[in-house]
C-alpha positions in Angstrom: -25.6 -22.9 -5.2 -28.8 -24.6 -6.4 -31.0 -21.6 -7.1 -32.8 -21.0 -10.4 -31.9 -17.9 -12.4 -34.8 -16.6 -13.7 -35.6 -13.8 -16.2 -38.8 -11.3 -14.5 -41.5 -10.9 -16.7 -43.8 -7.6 -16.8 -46.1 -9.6 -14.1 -43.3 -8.9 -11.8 -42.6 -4.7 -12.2 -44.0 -3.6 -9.3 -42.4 -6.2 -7.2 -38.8 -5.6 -9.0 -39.1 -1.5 -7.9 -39.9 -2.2 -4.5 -37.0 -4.8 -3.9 -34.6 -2.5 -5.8 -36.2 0.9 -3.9 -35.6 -1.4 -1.0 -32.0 -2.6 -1.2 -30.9 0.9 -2.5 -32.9 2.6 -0.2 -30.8 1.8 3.0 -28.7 5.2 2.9 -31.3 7.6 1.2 -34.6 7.1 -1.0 -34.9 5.6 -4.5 -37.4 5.5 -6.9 -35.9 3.3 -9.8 -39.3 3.4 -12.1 -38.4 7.2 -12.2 -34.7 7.8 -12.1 -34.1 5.5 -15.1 -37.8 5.2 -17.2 -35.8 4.5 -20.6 -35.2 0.9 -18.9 -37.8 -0.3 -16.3 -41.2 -0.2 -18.2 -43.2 -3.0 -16.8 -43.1 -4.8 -20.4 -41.6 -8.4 -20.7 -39.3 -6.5 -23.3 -37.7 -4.3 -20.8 -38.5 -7.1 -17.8 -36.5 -9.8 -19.2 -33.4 -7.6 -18.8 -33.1 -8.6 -15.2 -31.5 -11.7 -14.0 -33.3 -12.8 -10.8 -32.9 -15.6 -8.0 -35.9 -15.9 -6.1 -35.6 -17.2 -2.4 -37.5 -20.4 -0.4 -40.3 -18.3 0.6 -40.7 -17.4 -3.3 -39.3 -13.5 -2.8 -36.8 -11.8 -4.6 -33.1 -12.3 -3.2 -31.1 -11.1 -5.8 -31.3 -9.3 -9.2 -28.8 -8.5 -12.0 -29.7 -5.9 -14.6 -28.1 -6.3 -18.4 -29.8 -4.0 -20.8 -28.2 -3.8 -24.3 -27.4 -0.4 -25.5 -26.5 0.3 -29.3 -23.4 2.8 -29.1 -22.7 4.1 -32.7 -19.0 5.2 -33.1 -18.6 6.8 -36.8 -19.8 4.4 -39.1 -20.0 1.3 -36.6 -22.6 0.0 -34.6 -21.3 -1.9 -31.1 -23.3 -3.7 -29.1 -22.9 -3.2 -25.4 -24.3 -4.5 -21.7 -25.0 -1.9 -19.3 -25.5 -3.5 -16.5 -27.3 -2.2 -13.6 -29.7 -2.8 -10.8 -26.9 -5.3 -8.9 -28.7 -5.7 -6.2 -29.2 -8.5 -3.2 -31.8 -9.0 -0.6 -30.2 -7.6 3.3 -31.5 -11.4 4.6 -30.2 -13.3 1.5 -26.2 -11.4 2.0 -23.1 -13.5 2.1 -24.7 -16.7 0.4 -23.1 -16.0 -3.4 -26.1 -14.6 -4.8 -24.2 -11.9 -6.6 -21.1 -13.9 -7.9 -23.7 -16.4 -9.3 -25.9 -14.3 -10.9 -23.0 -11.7 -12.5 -21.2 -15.0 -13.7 -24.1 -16.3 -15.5 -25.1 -12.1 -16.8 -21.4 -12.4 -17.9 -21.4 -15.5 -19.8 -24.4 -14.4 -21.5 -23.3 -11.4 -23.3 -20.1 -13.6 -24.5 -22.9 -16.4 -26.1 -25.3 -13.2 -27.0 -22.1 -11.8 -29.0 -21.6 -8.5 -27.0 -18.9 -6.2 -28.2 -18.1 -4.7 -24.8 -19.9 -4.6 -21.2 -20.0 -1.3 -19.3 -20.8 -0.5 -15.7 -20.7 1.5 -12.4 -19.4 0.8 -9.0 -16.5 -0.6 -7.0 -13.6 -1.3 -9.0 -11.9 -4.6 -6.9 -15.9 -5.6 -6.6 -15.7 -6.4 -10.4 -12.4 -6.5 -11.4 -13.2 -10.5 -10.2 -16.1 -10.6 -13.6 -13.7 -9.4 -16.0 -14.0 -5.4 -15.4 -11.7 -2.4 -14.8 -12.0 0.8 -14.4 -11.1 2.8 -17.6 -12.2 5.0 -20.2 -12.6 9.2 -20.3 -14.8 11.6 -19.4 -14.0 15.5 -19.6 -15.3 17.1 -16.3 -15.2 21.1 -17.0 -16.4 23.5 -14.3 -17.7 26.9 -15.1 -18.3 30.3 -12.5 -20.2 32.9 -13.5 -17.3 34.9 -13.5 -15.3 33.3 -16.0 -18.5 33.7 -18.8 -18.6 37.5 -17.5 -14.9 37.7 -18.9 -14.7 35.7 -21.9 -17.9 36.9 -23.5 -16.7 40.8 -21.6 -20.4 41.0 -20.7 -21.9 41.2 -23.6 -26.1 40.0 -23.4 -26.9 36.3 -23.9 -27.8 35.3 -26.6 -29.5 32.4 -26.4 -32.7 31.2 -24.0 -33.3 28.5 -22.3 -36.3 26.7 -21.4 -37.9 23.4 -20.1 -38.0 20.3 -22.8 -41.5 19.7 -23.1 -42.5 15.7 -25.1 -43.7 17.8 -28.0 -43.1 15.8 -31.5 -41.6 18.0 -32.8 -38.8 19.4 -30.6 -38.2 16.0 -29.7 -37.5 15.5 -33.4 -35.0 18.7 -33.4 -33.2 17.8 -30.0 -32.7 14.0 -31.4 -31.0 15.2 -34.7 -28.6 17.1 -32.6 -27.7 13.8 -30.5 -27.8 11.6 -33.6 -25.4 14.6 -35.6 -22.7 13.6 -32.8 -20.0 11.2 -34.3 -20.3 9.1 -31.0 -23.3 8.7 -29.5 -26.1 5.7 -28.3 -28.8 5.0 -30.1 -32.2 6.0 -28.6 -35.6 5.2 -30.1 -37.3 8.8 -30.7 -40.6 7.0 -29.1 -38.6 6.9 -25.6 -35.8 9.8 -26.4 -37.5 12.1 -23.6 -37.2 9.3 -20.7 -33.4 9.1 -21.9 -33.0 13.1 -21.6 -34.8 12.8 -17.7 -33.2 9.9 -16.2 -30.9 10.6 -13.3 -33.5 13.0 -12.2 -32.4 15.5 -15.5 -34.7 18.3 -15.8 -34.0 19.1 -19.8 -33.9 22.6 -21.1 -33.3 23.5 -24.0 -31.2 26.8 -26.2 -33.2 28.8 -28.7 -31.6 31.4 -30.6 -33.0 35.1 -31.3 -34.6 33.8 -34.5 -36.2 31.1 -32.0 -34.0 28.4 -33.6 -33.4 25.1 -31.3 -29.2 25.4 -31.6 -28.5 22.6 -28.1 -29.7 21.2 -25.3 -28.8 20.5 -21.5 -29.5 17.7 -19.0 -29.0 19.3 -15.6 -29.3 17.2 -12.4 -31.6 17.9 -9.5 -29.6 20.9 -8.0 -28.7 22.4 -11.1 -24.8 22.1 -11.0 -24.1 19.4 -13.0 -25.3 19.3 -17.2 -24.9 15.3 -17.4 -25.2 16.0 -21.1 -25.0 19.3 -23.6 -25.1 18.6 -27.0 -24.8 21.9 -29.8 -24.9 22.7 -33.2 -21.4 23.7 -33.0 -19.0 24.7 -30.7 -19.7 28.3 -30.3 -23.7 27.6 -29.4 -22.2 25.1 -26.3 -20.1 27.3 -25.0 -23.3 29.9 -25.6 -25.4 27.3 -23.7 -23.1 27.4 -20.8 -22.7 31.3 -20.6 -26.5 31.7 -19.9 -26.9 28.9 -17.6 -24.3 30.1 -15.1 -25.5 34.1 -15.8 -29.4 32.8 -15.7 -29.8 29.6 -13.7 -27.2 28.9 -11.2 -23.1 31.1 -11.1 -21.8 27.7 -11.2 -22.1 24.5 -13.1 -19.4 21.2 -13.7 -20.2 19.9 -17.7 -19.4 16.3 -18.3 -18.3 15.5 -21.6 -17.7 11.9 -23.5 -16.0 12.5 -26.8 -12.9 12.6 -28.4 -10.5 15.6 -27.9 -13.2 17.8 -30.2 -14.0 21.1 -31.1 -16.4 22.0 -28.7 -14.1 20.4 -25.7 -11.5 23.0 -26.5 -13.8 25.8 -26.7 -15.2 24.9 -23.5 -12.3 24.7 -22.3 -11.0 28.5 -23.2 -13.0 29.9 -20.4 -13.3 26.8 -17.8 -12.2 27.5 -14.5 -11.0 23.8 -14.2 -10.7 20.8 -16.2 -10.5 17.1 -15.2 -10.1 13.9 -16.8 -11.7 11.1 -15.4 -12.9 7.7 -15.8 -16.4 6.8 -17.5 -16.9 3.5 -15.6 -15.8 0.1 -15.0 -15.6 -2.1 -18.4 -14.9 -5.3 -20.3 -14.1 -6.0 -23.8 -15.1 -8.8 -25.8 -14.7 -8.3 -28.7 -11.1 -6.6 -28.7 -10.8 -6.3 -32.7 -13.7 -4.6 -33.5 -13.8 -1.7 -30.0 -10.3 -1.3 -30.7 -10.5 -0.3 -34.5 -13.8 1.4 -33.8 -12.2 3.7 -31.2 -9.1 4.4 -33.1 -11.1 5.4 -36.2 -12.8 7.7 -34.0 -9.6 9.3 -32.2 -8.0 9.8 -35.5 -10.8 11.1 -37.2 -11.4 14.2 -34.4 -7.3 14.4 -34.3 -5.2 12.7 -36.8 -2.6 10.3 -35.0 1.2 9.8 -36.1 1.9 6.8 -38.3 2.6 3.6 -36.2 2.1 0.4 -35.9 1.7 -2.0 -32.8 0.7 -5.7 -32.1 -0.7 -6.4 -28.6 -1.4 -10.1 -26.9 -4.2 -10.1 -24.8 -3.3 -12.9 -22.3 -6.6 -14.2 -20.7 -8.8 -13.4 -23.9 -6.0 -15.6 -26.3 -6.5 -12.3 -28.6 -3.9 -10.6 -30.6 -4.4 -7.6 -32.5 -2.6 -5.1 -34.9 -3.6 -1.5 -34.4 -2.1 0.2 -37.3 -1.8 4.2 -38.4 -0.4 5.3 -42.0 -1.9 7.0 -45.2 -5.0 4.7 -45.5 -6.1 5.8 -41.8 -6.3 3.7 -38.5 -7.5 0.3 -37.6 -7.4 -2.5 -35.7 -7.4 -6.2 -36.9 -7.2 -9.9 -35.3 -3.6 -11.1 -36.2 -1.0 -14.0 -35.9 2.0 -11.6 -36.0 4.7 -11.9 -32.9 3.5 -9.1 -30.5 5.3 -6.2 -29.2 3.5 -6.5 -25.7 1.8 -9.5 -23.8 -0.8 -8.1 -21.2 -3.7 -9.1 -19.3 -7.4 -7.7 -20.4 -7.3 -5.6 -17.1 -3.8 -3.5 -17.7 -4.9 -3.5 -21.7 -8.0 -2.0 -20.7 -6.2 0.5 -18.9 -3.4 1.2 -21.5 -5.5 1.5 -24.1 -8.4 3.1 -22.9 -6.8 5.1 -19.7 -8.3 7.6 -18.3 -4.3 8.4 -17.2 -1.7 8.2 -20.3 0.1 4.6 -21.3 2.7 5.7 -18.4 0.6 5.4 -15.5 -0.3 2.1 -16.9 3.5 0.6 -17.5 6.8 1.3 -19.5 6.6 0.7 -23.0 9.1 -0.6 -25.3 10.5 0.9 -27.9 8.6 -1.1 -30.8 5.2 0.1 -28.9 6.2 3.3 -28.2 3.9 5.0 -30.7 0.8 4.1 -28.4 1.3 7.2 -25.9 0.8 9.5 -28.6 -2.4 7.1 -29.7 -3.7 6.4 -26.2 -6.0 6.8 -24.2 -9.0 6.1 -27.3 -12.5 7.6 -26.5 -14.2 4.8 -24.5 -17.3 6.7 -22.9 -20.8 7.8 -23.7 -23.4 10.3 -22.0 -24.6 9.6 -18.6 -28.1 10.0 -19.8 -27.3 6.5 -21.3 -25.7 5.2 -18.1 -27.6 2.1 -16.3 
């Protein structure tokens, strides 16, 4: 492979959406510049995200999206690559377009110093650059029926209506996001593109004083909320009630949290609940994720005193996750470890979506990690790529 990688520039917008509208387009119609507007503006900023080899006759063959997205967790900031966009020319298949171009993306964010790398799609596809499939994301469906007997059919109280890019209730609805203990960071200047990609028609919940108490990012059809974020938990599960008894009798609610407050009030009058994965991902930087996500599961739930030391094989990391009376974290250490694993079953084992004995047995000394495990690794899929 002699190709240049390139990075596109703004000049080259218009001809990055067609070949991506093109490539995706084979099975059913895409309109990239409009399903995800918080990343392709046709600025060099947002342009120089995308990796790109260009063919003989000078036309895009292959492009590889990497767009850096600031997740905070509690009082830390990680630094993560969505990537996105994978894409490859029909004519230009089969000639190692894609393994070149996601080897170099990938050896990028390790120079760049990347935390973690998240993405969607195939899991044997990119288990070969590093990724697995992992993390957790609470998938709670709803029937009319079940708000009709847990609220005993009592009127709503809350309406719902369209988000509009007013200042100021774009101010409101981003202090709700930023109040979450997890959540990305999004620039208030482009938080209304994050609340409509995917297609998200936003509405959002006023109470009978008029108050703004949550909002909702429904898909196209109306029976998925990608995202609801609430005051507290009683206004989310409010939120819920009058979409299913005002907009559609049913609706599936993803959530990407910790075990939390508003999760188990949800789930009081779900009809179902699933845990899932949040997406394919690779860790870098296994010290800091590790005692970010830890602080984070034992702030929402406080976790039994332990202690653990885990080799990661292929990274040459080993860590010390550590509970007791001054709280949990995680720290690079030279201690003997209690397990030796590859980054692919750590991934898993630490990060699930399954519990540690889906993933293998542990011993004794390590033990403690099934009532740790799996830690919170997922965010909203209004920050998905």
């Amino acid at each position: 492979m002699t190709s240049q990688i390139i990075q596109l520039q703004a000049s080259d917008f218009d001809e990055a959406m067609c070949f991506l509208n093109e490539v995706f387009g084979e099975h059913a119609p895409h309109d990239f510049a409009n399903l995800l507007p918080s990343i392709y503006q046709p600025t060099d900023e947002h342009m120089r995200c995308n990796y790109a080899v260009r063919s003989e006759n000078g036309q895009l063959a292959a492009v590889v999206g990497v767009f850096p997205i600031h997740w905070r967790v509690g009082d830390v900031t990680l630094k993560v690559a969505g990537v996105g966009g994978v894409a490859v020319h029909p004519d230009s298949r089969g000639k190692g377009y894609m393994r070149f171009l996601m080897n170099h993306a990938v050896a990028e964010m390790r120079r760049t110093g990347y935390d973690l790398s998240y993405l969607g799609g195939r899991r044997q596809r990119y288990a070969y650059f590093g990724y697995e499939v992992a993390g957790t994301t609470y998938s709670l469906s709803f029937l009319k029926d079940n708000a009709r007997h847990a609220f005993a059919d009592q009127d709503d109280v809350l309406s719902l209506e369209p988000v509009i890019d007013d200042a100021d209730t774009i101010a409101t609805l981003k202090a709700l996001h930023d109040a979450q203990p997890l959540h990305c960071i999004r620039p208030i200047e482009t938080f209304y593109n994050y609340l409509c990609s995917w297609h998200s028609r936003p509405a959002l919940a006023r109470n009978h004083n008029g108050k703004i108490v949550g909002y909702i990012t429904p898909n196209r059809d109306n029976l998925v909320l990608n995202e609801l974020v609430a005051e507290n938990p009683e206004a989310a599960s409010q939120i819920v009630r009058a979409w299913v008894n005002q907009v559609t009798e049913r609706v599936k609610v993803l959530l990407q949290t910790p075990a939390s407050p508003v999760l188990r009030r949800l789930n009081e009058f779900a009809e179902t609940l699933r845990i899932e994965s949040s997406g394919n991902w690779q860790i870098f930087n296994w010290a800091t994720v590790v005692d970010a996500l830890i602080k984070a599961q034992h702030a929402a739930n406080p976790l039994p005193h332990g202690s653990v030391v885990l080799h990661i094989k292929d990274s040459a990391s080993t860590i010390l996750l550590t509970v007791d009376a001054d709280g949990a974290r995680c720290q690079a250490t030279d201690r003997k470890p209690d397990m030796a694993l590859d980054s692919l079953t750590t991934t898993r084992l630490l990060f699930g979506p399954g519990p540690t004995s889906t993933v293998t047995a542990l011993p004794e000394s390590a033990s403690i990690l099934a009532s740790w495990c799996p830690l919170p690794l997922g965010f909203s899929n209004q920050d998905h790529i």
